[in-house]
N, CA, C and O of each residue as an XYZ file, in Angstrom:
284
protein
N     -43.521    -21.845    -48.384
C     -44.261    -22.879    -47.690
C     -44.813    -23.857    -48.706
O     -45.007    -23.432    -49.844
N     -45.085    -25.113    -48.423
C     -45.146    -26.233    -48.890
C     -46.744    -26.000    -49.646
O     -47.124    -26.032    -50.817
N     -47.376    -25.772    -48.430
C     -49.195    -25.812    -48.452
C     -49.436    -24.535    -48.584
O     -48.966    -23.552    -48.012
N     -50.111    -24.644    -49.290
C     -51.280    -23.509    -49.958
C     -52.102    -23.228    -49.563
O     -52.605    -24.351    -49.537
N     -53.278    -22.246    -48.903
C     -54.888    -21.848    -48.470
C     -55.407    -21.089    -49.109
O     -55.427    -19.875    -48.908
N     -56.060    -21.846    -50.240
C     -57.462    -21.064    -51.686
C     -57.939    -21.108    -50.777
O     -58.253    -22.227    -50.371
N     -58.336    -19.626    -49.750
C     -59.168    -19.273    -49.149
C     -59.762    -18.217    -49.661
O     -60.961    -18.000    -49.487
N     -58.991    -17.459    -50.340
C     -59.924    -16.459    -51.551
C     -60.405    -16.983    -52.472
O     -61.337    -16.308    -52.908
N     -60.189    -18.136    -53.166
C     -60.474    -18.419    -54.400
C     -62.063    -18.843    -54.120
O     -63.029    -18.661    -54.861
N     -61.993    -19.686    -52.347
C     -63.422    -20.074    -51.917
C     -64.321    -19.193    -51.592
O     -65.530    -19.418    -51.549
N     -63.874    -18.327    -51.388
C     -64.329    -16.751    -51.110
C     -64.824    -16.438    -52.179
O     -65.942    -16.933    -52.319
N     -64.417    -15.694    -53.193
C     -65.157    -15.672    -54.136
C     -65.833    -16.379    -55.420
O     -66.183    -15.874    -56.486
N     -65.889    -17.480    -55.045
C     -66.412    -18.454    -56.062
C     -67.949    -19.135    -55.138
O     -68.759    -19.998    -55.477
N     -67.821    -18.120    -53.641
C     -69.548    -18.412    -52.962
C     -69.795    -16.788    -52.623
O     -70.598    -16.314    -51.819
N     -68.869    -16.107    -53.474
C     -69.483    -14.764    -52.821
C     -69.545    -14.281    -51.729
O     -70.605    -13.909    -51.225
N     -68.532    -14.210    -51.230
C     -69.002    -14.312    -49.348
C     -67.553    -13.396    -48.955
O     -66.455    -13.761    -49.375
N     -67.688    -12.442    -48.288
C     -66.815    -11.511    -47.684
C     -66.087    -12.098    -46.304
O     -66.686    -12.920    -45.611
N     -64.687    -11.599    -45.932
C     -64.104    -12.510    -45.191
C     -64.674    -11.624    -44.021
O     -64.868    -12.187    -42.944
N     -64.876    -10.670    -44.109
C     -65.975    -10.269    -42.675
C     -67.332    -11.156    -42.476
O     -67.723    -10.998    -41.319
N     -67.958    -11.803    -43.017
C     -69.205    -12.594    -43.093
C     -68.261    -13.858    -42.679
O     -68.515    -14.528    -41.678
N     -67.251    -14.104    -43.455
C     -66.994    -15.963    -43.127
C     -66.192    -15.825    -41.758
O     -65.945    -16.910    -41.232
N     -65.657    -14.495    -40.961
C     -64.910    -14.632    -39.810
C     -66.066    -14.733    -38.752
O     -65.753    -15.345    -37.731
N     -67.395    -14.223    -38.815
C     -68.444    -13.931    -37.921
C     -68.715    -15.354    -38.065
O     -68.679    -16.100    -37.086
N     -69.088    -15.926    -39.692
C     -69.938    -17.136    -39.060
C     -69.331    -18.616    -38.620
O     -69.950    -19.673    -38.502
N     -67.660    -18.301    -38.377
C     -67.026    -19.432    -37.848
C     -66.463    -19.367    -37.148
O     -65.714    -20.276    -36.788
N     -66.585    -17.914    -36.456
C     -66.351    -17.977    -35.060
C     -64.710    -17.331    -34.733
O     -63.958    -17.654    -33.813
N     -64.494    -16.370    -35.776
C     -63.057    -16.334    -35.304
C     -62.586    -14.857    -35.733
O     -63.323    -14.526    -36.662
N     -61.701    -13.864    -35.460
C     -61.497    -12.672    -35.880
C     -61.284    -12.704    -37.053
O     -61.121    -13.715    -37.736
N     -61.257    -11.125    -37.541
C     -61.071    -11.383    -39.000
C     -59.577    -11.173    -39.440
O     -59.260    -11.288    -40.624
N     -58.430    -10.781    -38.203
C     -57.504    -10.742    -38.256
C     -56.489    -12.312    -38.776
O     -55.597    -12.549    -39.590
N     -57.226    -13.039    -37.814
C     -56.933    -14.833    -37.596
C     -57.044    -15.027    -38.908
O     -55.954    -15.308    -39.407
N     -57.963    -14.988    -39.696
C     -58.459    -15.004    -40.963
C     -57.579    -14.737    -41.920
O     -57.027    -15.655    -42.527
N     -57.337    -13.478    -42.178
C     -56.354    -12.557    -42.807
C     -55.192    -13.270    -42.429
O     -54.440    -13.229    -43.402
N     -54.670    -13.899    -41.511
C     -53.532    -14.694    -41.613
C     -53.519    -16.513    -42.202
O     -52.698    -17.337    -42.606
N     -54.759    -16.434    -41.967
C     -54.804    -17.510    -43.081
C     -54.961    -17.600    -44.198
O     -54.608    -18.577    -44.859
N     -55.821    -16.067    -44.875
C     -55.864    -16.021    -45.827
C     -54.422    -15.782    -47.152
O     -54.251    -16.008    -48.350
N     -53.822    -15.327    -46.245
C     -52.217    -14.695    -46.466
C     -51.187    -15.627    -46.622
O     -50.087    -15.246    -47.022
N     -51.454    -17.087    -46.293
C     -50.297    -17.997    -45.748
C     -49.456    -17.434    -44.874
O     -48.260    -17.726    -44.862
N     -50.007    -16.552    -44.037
C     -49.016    -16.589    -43.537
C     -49.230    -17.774    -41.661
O     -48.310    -17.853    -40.847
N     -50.358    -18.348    -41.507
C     -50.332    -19.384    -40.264
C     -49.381    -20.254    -40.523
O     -48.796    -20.412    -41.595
N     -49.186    -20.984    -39.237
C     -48.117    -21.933    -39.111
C     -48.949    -23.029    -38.831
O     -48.741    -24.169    -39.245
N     -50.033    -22.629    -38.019
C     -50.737    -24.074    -38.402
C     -52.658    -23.717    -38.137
O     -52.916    -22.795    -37.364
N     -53.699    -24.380    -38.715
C     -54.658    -24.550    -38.579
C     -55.358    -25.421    -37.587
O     -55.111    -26.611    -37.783
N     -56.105    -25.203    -36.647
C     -57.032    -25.912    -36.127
C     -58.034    -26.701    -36.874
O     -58.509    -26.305    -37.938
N     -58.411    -28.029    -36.207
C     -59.104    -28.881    -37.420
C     -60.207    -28.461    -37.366
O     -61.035    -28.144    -38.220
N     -60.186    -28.470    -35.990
C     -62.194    -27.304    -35.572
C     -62.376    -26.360    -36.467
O     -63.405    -26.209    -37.125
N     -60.999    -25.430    -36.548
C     -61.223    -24.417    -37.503
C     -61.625    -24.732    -39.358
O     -62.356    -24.277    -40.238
N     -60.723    -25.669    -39.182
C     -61.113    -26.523    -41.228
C     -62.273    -26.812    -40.754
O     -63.109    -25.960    -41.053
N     -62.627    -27.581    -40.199
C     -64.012    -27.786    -40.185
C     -65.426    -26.977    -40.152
O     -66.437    -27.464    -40.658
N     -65.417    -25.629    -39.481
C     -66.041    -24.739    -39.749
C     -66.187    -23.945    -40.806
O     -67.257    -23.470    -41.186
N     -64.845    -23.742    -41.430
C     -64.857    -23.272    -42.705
C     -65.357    -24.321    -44.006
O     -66.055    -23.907    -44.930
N     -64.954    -25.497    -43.918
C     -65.531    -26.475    -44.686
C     -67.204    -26.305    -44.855
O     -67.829    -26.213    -45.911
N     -67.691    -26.292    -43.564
C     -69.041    -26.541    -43.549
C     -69.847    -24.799    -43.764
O     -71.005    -24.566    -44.108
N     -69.270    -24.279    -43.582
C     -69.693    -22.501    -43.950
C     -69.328    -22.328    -45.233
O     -70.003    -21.355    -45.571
N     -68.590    -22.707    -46.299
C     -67.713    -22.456    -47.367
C     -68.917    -23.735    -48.136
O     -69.557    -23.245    -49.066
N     -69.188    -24.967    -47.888
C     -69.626    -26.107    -48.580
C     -68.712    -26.596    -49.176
O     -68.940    -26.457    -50.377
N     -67.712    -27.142    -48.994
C     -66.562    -27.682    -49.582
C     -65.706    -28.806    -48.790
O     -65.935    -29.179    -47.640
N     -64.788    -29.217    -49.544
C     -63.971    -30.394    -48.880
C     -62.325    -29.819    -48.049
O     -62.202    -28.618    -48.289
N     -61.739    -30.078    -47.631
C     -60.369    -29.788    -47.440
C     -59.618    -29.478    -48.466
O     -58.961    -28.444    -48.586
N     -59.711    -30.539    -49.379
C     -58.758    -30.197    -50.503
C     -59.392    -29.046    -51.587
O     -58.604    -28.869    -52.517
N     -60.278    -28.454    -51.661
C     -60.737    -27.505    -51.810
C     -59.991    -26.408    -51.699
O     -59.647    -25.637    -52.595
N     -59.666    -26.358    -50.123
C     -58.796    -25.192    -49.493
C     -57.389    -25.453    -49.337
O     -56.627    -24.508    -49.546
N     -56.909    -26.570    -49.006
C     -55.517    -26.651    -48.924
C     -54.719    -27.116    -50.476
O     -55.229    -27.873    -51.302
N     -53.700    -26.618    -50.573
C     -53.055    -27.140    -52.080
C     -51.194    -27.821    -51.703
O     -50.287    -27.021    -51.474
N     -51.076    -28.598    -51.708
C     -49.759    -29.214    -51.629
C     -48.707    -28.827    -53.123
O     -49.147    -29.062    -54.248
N     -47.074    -28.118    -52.874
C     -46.294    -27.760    -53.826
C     -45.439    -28.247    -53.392
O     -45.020    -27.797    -52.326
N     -44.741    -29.446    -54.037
C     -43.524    -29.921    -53.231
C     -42.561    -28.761    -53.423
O     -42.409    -27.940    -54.328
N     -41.913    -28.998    -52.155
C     -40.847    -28.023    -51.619
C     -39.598    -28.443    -52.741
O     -39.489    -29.641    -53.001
N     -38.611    -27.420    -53.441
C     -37.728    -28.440    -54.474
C     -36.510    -27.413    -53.931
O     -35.403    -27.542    -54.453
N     -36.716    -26.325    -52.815
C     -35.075    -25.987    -52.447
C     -34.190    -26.552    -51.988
O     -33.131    -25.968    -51.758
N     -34.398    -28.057    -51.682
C     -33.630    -28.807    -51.541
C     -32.394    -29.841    -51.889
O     -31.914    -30.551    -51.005
């Protein structure tokens, strides 16, 4: 996949357990774990946005762009 989710890296650089950041944005911790994984296909903006504002950070924070070169 193209895009990247430093969702651990934000994780531990505020200390914060993905059981604490799934409670306080509202979402399982399974949902989570698949984002944390790359493995989603896509994100809700509601959802960036909750994590943005629970995390203190920007988007690009969490998302990382690798151009695709199997082409």
């Amino acid at each position: 996949m193209a895009i990247e989710i430093n969702l651990d890296v934000m994780l531990a650089k505020r200390k914060m357990r993905s059981k604490a950041l799934a409670k306080a944005i509202g979402i399982t911790e399974a949902n989570l774990s698949v984002l944390k994984n790359g493995k989603a296909k896509a994100v809700r903006l509601s959802t960036l946005d909750k994590l943005c504002e629970v995390l203190e950070c920007q988007p690009a924070d969490l998302l990382e762009f690798h151009p695709n070169t199997d082409e």
